[in-house]
C-alpha positions in Angstrom: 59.3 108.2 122.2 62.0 105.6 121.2 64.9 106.6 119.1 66.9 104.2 117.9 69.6 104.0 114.7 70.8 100.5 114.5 68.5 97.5 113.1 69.7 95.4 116.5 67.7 98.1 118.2 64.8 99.0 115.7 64.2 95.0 116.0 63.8 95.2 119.5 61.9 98.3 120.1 59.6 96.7 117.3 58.9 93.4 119.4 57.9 96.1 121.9 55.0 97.6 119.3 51.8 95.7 120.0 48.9 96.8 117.9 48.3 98.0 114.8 51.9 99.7 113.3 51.4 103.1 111.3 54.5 104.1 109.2 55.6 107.2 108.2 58.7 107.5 106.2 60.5 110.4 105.8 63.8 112.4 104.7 63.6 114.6 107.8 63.4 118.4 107.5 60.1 117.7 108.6 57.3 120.4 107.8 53.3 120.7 107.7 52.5 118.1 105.3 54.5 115.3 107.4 52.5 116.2 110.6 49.7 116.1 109.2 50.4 112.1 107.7 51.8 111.3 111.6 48.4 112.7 113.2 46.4 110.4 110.7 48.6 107.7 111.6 47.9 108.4 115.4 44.3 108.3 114.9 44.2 105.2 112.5 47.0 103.1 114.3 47.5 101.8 117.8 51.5 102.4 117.2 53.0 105.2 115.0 56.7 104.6 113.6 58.8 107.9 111.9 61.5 107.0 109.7 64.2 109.8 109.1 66.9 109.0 106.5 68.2 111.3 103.6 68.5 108.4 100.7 71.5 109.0 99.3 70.2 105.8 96.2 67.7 108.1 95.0 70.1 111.4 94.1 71.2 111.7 90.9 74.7 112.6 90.2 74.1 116.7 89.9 71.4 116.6 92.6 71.4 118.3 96.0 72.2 115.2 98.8 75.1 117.4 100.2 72.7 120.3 100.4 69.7 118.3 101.4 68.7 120.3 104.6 69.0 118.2 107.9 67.9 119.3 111.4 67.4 116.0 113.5 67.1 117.7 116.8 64.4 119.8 115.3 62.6 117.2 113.7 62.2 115.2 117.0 61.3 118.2 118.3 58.2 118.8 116.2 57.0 115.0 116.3 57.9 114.2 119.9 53.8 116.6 121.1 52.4 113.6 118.1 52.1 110.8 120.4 55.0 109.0 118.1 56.2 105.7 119.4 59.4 105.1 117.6 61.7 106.9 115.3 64.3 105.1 113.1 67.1 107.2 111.6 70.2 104.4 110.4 72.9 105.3 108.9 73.5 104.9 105.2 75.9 102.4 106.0 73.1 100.4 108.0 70.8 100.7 105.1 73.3 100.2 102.6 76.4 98.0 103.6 79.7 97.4 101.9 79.5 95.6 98.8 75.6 96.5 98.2 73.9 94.9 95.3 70.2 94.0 95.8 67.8 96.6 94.2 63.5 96.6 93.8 62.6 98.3 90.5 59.0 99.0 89.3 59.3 99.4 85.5 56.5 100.9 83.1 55.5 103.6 85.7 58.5 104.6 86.8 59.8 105.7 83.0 57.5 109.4 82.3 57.3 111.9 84.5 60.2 112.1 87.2 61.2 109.0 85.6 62.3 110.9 82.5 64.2 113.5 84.5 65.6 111.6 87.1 66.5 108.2 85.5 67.8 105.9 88.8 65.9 107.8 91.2 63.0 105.4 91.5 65.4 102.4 91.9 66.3 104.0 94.6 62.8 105.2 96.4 61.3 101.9 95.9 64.3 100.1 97.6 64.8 101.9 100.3 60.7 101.9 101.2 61.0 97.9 100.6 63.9 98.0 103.0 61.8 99.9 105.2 58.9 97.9 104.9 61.2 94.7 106.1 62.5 96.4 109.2 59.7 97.8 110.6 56.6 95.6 109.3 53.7 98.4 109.7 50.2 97.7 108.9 49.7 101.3 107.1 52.2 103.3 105.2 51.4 106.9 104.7 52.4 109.3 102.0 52.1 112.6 100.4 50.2 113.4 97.6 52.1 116.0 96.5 54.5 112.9 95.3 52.0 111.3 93.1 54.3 109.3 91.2 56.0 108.1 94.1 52.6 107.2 95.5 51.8 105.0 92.2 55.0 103.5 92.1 55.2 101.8 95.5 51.5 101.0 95.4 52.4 99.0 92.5 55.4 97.8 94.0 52.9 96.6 97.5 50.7 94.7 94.7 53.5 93.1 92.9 55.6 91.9 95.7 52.4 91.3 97.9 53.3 93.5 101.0 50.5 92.8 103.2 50.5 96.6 104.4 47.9 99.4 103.2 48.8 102.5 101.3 47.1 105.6 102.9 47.6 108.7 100.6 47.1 112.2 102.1 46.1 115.1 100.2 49.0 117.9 99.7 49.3 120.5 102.4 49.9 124.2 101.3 50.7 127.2 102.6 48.0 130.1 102.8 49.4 131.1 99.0 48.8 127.4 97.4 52.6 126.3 97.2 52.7 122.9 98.0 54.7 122.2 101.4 58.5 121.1 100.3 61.6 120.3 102.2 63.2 122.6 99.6 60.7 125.5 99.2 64.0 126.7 101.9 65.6 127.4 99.4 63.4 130.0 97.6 64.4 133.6 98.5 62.6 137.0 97.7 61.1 137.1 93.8 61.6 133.4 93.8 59.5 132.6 96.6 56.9 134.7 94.7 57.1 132.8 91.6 56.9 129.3 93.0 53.2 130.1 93.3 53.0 129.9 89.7 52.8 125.7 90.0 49.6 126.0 92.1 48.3 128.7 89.7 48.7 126.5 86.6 47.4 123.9 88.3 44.2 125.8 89.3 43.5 127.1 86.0 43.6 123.7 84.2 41.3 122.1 87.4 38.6 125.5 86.7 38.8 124.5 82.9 38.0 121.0 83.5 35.1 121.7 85.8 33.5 123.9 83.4 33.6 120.8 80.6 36.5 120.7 79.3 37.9 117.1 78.3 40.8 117.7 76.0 44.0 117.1 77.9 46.1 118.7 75.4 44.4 122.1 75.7 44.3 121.3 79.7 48.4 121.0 78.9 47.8 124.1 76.9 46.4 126.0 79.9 49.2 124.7 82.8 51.9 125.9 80.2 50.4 129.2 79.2 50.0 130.0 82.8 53.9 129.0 83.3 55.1 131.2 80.3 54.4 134.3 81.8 56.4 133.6 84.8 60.0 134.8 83.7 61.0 132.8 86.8 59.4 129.6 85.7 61.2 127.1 83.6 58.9 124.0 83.2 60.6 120.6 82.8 57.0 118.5 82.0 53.2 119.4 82.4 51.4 116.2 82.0 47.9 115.0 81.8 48.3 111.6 82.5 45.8 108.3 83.8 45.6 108.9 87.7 47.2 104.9 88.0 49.0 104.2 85.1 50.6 107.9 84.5 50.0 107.4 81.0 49.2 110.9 78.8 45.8 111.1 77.9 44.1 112.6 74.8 40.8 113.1 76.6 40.3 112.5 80.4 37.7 110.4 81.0 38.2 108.5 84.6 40.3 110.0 87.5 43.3 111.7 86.3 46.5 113.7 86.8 47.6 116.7 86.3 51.2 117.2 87.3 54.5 119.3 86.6 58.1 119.8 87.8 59.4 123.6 87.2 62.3 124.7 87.8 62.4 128.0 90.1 65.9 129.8 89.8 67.5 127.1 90.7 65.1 125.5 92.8 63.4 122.1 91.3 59.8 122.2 92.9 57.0 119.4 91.8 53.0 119.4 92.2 49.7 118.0 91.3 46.4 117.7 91.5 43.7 115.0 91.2 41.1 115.1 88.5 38.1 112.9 89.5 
C-alpha cells in the first residue's frame, strides 16, 4: 500500500495504477460504513485509491473542524488487510494554496435540506471531490448513502461537468441498534447514545407507514416528527419528504423518494435516511 501526501507523488504512484481505478474519498476516522465502500471497490476495480483529508471548505464557521476526530495511524491500520493500493492524505495547503479562488457549485439541490442549515458547505464538498476527481482520475467513486444529499449533489455535479467516472452509492451501515455509522456518533456518551436511536426509529415508522399504503408525505413528516417529540434528547432541525433526485418536498410520493432528517443530540448533529422505492 502506497502513501503518499504531495500531488508530485500522488501523480506518480497514479502512472503506476493500471486497470480500472476505484475511489474512495474520505475524512478519515474511518469506521464500518467506509470498509464496507473500500471492499466493493476491491471487488469492482482492478485498483482501489483511499483519500483521507478533513476539508476544512466545507465547515461552517461554528462547526467542529478543530474537534473533527483524526487517527491517521489507525485509519491505515484498518484499510491496509483491504487490499488498498494507494492512499492520498495532502495537506490543506496542497489542496488549497495561498491565494485560493476557484470554487464548483451545484445550485438548485444544494439550497433544502443541509443546504438550508449549512449554507457554504456544499461549495465546499463539491470542490474538494472535483479536486479529487482531477488528481486521481478513478473510473468509480464510491459513497455513502447515509449522505444522500451529498450523493445527489455530486452526481449532478458528474453530469454537468461530464466527469467520465461512475457514481456507486452504498447502502448505510448500522450498528446492531439501527444508528447509522458516523465519524461523530464518538461523541455520544451514556443517555445520548441511547437517544440517537431515535433517527432510525422515526425513520422506521414512516418506511412501515408507507408500506402499508400510505402516500401522504405530510402525514409521513407527521410520523418521523411525532416519533422525535418524545425523545427529550431529540431536537430536530428538518424531517423531509422529498423527490429521491431532485430533493424537492412532496405532497404525495409517487416515484422513489426520500425520507431524511438532521437532529440534533445534546450537542451532537447526527443525519439519516432512508430510500422510499
Amino acid at each position: 500500500m502506497m502513501i503518499v501526501s504531495s500531488l508530485d507523488e500522488l501523480r506518480a504512484a497514479r502512472r503506476l495504477l493500471d486497470g480500472t481505478v476505484g475511489l474512495v474519498p474520505t475524512m478519515g476516522y474511518l469506521h464500518e460504513g467506509h470498509l464496507s465502500l473500500v471492499r466493493l471497490a476491491r471487488e469492482e476495480c482492478d485498483r482501489v485509491v483511499v483519500s483521507i483529508f478533513v476539508n476544512p471548505t466545507q465547515f461552517g464557521a461554528n462547526e467542529d473542524l478543530s474537534k473533527y476526530p483524526r487517527d491517521l495511524e489507525r485509519d491505515l491500520k484498518l484499510i491496509d488487510p483491504l487490499g488498498v493500493d494507494l492512499v492520498w492524505n495532502p495537506t490543506p495547503e496542497i489542496m488549497y494554496p495561498p491565494g485560493y479562488q476557484t470554487w464548483v457549485e451545484v445550485k438548485t439541490l444544494t439550497h433544502p435540506l443541509e443546504g438550508a442549515m449549512r449554507p457554504e458547505h456544499f461549495k465546499g464538498v463539491t470542490t474538494v471531490v472535483a479536486k479529487l476527481f482531477n488528481a486521481i482520475q478513478p473510473h468509480k467513486a464510491y459513497f455513502g448513502q447515509k449522505d444522500a444529499q451529498q450523493a445527489a449533489v455530486i452526481r449532478r455535479m458528474v453530469r454537468d461537468l461530464n466527469f467520465p467516472i461512475e457514481m456507486v452509492v452504498c447502502p448505510t451501515v448500522r450498528e446492531a441498534d439501527g444508528l447509522a455509522m458516523s465519524s461523530r456518533n464518538k461523541y455520544l456518551e451514556g443517555d445520548d447514545r441511547r437517544a440517537a436511536t431515535v433517527l432510525f426509529r422515526a425513520l422506521s415508522a414512516a418506511k412501515s407507514a408507507h408500506e402499508g399504503g400510505e402516500r401522504d408525505a405530510e402525514k409521513l413528516r407527521a410520523t418521523m416528527k411525532g416519533v422525535l417529540a418524545a425523545e427529550p434528547k431529540a431536537t430536530p432541525q428538518y424531517v423531509s419528504c422529498a423527490d429521491y433526485d431532485t430533493l424537492e418536498e412532496l405532497e404525495m410520493v409517487q416515484g422513489k423518494s426520500l425520507l431524511s432528517m438532521a437532529v440534533l443530540i445534546g450537542r451532537t448533529r447526527l443525519i439519516d435516511n432512508f430510500v422510499l422505492e
